[in-house]
C-alpha positions in Angstrom: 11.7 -21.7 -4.7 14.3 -18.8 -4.9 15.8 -17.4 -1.7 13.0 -15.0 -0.7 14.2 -12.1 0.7 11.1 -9.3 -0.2 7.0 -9.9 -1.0 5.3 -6.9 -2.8 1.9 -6.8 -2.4 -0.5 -5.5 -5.0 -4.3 -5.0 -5.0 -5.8 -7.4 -6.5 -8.5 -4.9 -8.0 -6.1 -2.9 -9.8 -5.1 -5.4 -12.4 -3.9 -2.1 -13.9 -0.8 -2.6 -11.6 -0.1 -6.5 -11.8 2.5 -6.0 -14.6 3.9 -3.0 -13.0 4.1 -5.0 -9.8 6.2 -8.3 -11.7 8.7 -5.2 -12.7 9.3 -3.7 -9.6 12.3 -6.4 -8.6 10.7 -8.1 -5.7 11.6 -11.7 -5.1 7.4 -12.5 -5.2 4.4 -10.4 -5.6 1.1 -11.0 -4.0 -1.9 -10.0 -5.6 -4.1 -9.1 -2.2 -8.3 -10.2 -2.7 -8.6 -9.7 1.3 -8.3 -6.7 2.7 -6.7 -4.0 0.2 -10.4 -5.4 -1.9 -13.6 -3.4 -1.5 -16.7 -6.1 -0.7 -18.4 -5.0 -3.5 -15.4 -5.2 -6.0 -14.0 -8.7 -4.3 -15.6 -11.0 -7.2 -14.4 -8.4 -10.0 -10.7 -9.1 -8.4 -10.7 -12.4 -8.3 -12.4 -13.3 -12.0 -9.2 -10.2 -12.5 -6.4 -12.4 -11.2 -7.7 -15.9 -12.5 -7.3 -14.4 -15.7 -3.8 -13.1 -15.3 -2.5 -16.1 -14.1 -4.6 -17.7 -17.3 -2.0 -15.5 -19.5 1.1 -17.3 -18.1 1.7 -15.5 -15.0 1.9 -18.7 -12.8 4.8 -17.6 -10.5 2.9 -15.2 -8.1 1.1 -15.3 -4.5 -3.0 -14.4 -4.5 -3.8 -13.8 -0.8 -7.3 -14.8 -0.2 -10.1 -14.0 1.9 -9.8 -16.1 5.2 -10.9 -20.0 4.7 -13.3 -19.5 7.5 -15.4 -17.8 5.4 -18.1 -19.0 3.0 -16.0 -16.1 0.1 -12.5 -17.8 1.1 -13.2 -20.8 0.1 -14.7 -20.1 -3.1 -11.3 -17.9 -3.6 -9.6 -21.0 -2.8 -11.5 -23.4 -5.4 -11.2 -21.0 -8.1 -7.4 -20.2 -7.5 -6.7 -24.1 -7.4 -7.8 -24.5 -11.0 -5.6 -22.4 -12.5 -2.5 -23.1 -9.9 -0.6 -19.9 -8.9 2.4 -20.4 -7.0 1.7 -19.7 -3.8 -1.7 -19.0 -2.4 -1.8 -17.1 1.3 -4.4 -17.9 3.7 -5.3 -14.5 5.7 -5.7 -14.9 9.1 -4.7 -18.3 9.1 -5.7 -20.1 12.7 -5.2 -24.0 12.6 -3.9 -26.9 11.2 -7.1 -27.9 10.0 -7.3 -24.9 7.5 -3.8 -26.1 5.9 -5.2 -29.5 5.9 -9.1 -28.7 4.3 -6.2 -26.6 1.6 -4.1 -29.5 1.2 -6.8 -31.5 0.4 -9.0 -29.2 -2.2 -5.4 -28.4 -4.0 -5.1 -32.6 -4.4 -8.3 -33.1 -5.5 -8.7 -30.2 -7.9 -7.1 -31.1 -11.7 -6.0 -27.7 -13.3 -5.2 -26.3 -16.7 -1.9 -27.7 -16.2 -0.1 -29.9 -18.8 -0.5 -32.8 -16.3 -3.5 -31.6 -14.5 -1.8 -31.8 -11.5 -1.8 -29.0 -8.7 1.8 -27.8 -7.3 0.8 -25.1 -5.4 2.3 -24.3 -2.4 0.8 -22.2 0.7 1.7 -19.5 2.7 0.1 -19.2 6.4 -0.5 -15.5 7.4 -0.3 -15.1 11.1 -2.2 -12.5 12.0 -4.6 -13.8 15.5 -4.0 -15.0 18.7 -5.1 -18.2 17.5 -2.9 -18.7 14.8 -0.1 -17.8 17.2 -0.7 -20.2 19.7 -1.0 -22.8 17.0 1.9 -21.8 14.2 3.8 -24.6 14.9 1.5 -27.1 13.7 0.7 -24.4 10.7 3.7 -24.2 9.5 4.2 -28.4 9.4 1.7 -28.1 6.7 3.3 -30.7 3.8 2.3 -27.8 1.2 3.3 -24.7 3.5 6.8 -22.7 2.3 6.2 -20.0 4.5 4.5 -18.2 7.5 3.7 -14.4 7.5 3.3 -11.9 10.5 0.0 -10.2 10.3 1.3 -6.9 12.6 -1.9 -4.9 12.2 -4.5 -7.3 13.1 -2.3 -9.1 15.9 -1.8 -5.4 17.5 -5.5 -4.9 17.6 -6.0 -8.8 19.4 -3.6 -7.7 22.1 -4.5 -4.5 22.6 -0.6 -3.6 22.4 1.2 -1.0 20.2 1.5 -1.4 16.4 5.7 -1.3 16.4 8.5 -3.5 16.7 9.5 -3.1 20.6 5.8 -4.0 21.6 5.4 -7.1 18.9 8.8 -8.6 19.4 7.8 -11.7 21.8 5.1 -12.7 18.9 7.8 -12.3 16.4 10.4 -14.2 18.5 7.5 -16.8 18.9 7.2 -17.3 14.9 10.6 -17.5 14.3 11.0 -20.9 16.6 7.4 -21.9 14.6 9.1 -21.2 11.2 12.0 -22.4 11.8 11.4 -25.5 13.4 9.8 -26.8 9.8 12.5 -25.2 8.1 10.1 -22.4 6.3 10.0 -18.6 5.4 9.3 -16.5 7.7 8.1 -13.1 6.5 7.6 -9.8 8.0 4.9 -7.2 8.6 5.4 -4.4 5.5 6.5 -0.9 7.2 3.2 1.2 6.6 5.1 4.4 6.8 6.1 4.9 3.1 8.3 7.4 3.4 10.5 6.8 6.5 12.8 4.4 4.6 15.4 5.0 7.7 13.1 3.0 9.9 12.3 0.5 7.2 16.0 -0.2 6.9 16.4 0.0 10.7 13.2 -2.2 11.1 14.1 -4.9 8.4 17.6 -5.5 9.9 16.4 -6.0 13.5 14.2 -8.7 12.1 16.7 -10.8 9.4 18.9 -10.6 12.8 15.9 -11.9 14.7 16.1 -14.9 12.3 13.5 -13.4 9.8 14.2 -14.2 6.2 11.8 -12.0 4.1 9.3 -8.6 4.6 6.6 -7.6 2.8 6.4 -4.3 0.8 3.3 -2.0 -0.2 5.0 0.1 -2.2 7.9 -0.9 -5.0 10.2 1.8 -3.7 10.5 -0.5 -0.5 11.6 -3.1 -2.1 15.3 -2.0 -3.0 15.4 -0.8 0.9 14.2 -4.5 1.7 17.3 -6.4 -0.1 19.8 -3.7 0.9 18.6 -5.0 4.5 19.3 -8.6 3.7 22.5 -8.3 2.0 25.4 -9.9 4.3 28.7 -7.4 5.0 31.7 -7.8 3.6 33.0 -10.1 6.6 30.0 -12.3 6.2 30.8 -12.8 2.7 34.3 -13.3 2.9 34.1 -15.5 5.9 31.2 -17.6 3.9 33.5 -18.0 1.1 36.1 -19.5 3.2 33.7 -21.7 4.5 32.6 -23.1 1.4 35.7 -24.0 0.4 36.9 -25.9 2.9 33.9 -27.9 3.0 32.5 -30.8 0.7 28.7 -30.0 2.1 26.7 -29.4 5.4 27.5 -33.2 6.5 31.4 -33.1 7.0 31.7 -32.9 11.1 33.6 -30.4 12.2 36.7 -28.4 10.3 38.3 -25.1 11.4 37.9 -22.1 8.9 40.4 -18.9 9.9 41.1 -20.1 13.2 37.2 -21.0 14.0 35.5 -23.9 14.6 33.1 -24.7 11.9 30.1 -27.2 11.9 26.8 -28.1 10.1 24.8 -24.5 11.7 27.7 -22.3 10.4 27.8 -24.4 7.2 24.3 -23.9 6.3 24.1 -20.1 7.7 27.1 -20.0 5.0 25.3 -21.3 2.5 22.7 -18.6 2.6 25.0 -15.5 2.8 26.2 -16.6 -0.5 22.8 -17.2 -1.9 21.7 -13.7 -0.5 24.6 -12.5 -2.7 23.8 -14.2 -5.9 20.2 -13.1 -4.8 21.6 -9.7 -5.0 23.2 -9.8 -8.2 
């Protein structure tokens, strides 16, 4: 996949909005069936995004009702036939939901020229649950990512819905994410119009080791990737790096006077894809 810096999300029963959604620059949009879905409209939106992903539009996210649920899983078997990019499991808990995914997206032959299934998942984090056990979510073979659920993991602790109050959980799912070399995405910043704070808030978590937020609104996306983009220092500094280096693997070399290894290579690396990202 493409460096992932920003994840618009889109309800999935305004199909009137999916195009609009694709044009709005974000690195992925996810078309939401869970909660942004009335119960009574939830079949409409799903027969409404099987059918634009029939038309070609493969390289999206559907975010699903939870697999727990008897609705979920029928989601889940009907996504699997027509083999979106990424499918997000809301309130995602165990290992054993990414394995019971794994194994309905292996068994399940799609419209595909092959027939095969390369779908890949995406574990939303939003329960105390799915804290305790993101480490063995994210080891998933077909997980890319893990999400922070803000809102509904406030609620389970009983703590206040902003950054200060949610940063040990965050912290927590960096060290999950990170240890099986995955995404880790934010929360979206409900607050459409304080793009100050959304600025603010996105560069406290890329510094916190996050490497993607969501959106709810295409005019946070821009915001998002202004957040994510590296300083001039960075850049420079990256640049040097990369030329004095054959790859990740080379031991040790001094850049500018510093000592430079594998970490500093590969933190490198990504500066300058968050550039190209950028251009």
């Amino acid at each position: 996949m493409k460096i992932l810096r920003s994840l618009l999300f889109v309800p999935g029963s305004r199909p009137d909005r999916f195009e609009k959604a694709l044009a709005a620059g974000a690195d992925l949009i996810c078309i939401d069936l869970e909660d942004a879905v009335l119960p009574e409209n939830k079949l409409e939106a799903r027969q409404a995004v099987i059918d634009f992903i029939t038309q070609g539009n493969h390289n999206i996210c559907v975010r699903i009702n939870p697999l727990s649920t008897p609705l979920g899983v029928d989601d889940f078997n009907a996504l699997a036939q027509v083999n979106p990019a990424f499918i997000m499991l809301a309130k995602c808990s165990n290992q054993q939901e990414i394995e019971q995914a794994e194994h309905i997206l292996a068994t399940t032959r799609t419209n595909s020229s092959n027939g095969l299934n390369d779908t890949k998942l995406i574990g939303l984090i939003e329960t105390i649950e799915g804290l305790e056990n993101a480490k063995h979510i994210a080891q998933g073979n077909r997980v890319s990512a893990l999400m922070f659920g803000g809102a509904d993991m406030s609620a389970e602790l009983r703590c206040d819905f902003t950054y200060d109050a949610l940063l040990f959980v965050r912290s927590q799912l960096v060290v999950a994410a990170a240890s099986a070399n995955v995404d880790m995405i934010d929360v979206p910043h409900i607050n459409l119009k304080d793009t100050e704070d959304l600025l603010d808030e996105t560069r406290k978590v890329r510094a916190l080791g996050y490497t993607a937020k969501a959106a709810i609104h295409p005019n946070q996306v821009s915001i998002i990737h202004q957040a994510f983009m590296p300083n001039e220092q960075q850049i420079a500094f990256a640049q040097d790096v990369m030329k004095a280096v054959d790859g990740p693997d080379v031991g040790a070399v001094v850049v500018n006077g510093r000592m430079v290894d594998r970490p500093i290579i590969l933190a490198s690396q990504r500066i300058l894809q968050l550039v190209e990202a950028a251009s």
